[in-house]
C-alpha positions as CSV (number, residue, x, y, z in Angstrom):
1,X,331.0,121.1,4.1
2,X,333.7,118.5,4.4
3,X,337.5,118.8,4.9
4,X,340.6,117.5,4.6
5,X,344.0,118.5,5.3
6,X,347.6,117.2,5.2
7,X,350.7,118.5,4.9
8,X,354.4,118.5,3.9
9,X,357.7,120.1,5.0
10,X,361.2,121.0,3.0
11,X,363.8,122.5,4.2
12,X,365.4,125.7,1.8
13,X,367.3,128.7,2.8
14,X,366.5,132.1,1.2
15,X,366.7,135.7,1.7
16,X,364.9,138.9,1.6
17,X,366.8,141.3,-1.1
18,X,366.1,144.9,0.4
19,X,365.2,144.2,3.8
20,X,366.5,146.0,6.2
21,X,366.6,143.0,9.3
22,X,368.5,140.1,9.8
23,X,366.3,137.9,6.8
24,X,368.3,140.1,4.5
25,X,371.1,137.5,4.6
26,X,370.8,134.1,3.8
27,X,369.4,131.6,6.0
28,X,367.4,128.6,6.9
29,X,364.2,127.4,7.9
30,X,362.0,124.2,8.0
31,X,359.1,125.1,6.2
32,X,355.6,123.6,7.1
33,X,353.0,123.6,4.2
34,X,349.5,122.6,5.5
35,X,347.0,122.4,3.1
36,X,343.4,122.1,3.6
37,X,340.7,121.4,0.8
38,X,336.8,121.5,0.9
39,X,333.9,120.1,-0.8
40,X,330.3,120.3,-0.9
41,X,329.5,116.8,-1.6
42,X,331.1,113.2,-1.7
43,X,332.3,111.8,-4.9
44,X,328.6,109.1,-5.4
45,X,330.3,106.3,-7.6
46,X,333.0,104.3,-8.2
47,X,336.7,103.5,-5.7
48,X,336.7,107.0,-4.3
49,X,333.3,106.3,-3.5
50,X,332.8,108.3,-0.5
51,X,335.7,110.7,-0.4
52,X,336.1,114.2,-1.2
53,X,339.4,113.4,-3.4
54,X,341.6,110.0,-2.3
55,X,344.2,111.1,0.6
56,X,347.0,109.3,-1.9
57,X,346.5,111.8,-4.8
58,X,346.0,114.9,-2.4
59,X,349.2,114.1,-0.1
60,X,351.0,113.3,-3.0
61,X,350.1,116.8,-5.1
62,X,351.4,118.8,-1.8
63,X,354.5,116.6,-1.1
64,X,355.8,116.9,-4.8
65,X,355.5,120.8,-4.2
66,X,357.0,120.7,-1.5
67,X,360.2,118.2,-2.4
68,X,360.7,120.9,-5.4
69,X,362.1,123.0,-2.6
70,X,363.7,120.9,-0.3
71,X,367.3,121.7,0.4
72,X,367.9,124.3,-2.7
73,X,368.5,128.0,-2.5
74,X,365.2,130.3,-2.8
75,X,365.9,133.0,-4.6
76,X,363.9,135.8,-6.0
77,X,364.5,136.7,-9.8
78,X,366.9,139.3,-10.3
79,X,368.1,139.5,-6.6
80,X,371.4,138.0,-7.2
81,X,374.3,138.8,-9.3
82,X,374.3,136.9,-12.3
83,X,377.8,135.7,-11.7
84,X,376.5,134.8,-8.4
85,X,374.0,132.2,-9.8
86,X,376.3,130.5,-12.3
87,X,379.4,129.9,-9.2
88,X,376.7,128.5,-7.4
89,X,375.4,126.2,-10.2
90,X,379.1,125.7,-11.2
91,X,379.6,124.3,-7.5
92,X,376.7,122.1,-8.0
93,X,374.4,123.9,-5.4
94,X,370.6,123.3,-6.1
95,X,368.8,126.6,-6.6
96,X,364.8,127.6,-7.1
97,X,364.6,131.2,-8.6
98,X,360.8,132.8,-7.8
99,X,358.9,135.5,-9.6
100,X,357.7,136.5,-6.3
101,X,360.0,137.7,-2.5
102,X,360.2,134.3,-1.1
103,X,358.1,135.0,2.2
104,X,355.7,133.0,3.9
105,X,352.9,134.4,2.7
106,X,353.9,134.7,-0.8
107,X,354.9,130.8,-0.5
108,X,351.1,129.8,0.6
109,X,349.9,131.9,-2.1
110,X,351.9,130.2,-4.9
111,X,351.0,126.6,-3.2
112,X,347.5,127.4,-3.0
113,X,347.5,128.6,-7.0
114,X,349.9,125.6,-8.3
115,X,347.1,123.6,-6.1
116,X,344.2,125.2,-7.9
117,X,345.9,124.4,-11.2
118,X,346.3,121.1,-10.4
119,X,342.1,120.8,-10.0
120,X,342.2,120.3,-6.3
121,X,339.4,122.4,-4.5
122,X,341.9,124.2,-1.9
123,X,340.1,125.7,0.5
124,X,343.5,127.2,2.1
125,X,347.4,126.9,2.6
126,X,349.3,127.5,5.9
127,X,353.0,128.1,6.1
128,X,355.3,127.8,9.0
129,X,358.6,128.9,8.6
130,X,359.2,128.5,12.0
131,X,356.7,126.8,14.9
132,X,355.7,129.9,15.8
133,X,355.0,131.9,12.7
134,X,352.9,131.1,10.0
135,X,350.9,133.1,7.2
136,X,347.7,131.8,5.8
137,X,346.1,132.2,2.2
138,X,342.5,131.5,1.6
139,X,339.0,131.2,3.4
């Protein structure tokens, strides 16, 4: 089996609606996104002779993820007041609303699908919120 992994950072604020900690309020992190993809065999023929999927096209797939969330707001649908969104939009704040609780592990689990949908064989997607923590989806 070969690998190969790269990765890509933003850095968003967000909160946890309903949690009953500190993440309930908003806050920031710089988020990691590591993403590794697999494959049985080497493309035979042609430039990416050789190569599981060329390192421009697979970098570039994560980073573009990734710079969709760089320095907005994370929000999950229907967490804020409505009113809320359109002052912030009105003040010309960038915000990303979710379908899913903007966590770590939610985060690699979205990346990995909008990976998959792309065609890339993802074999997994690591999240760091912080250097210490990180969730994994996959393998």
């Amino acid at each position: 089996m070969y690998y190969l992994k790269t990765s890509a950072c933003f850095d968003s604020a967000h909160f946890l609606h309903g949690y009953n900690g500190k993440c309930a309020n908003i806050h920031g992190h710089h988020w990691v996104v590591e993403v590794k993809i697999s494959g049985e065999k080497l493309q035979g023929s042609g430039e990416k002779r050789g190569m599981i999927l060329d390192f421009g096209d697979f970098k570039k797939a994560v980073k573009d993820l990734a710079e969709g969330f760089d320095h907005t707001l994370i929000y999950e649908k229907n967490t804020l007041n409505p009113l809320t969104v359109s002052a912030l939009k009105e003040e010309g704040f960038s915000l990303v609303e979710t379908d899913f609780r903007p966590t770590a592990e939610n985060f690699a689990a979205h990346i990995y699908a909008e990976l998959c949908n792309k065609g890339l064989p993802v074999s997994c997607v690591t999240v760091h919120e912080s250097p210490e923590n990180c969730a994994v989806y996959g393998e």
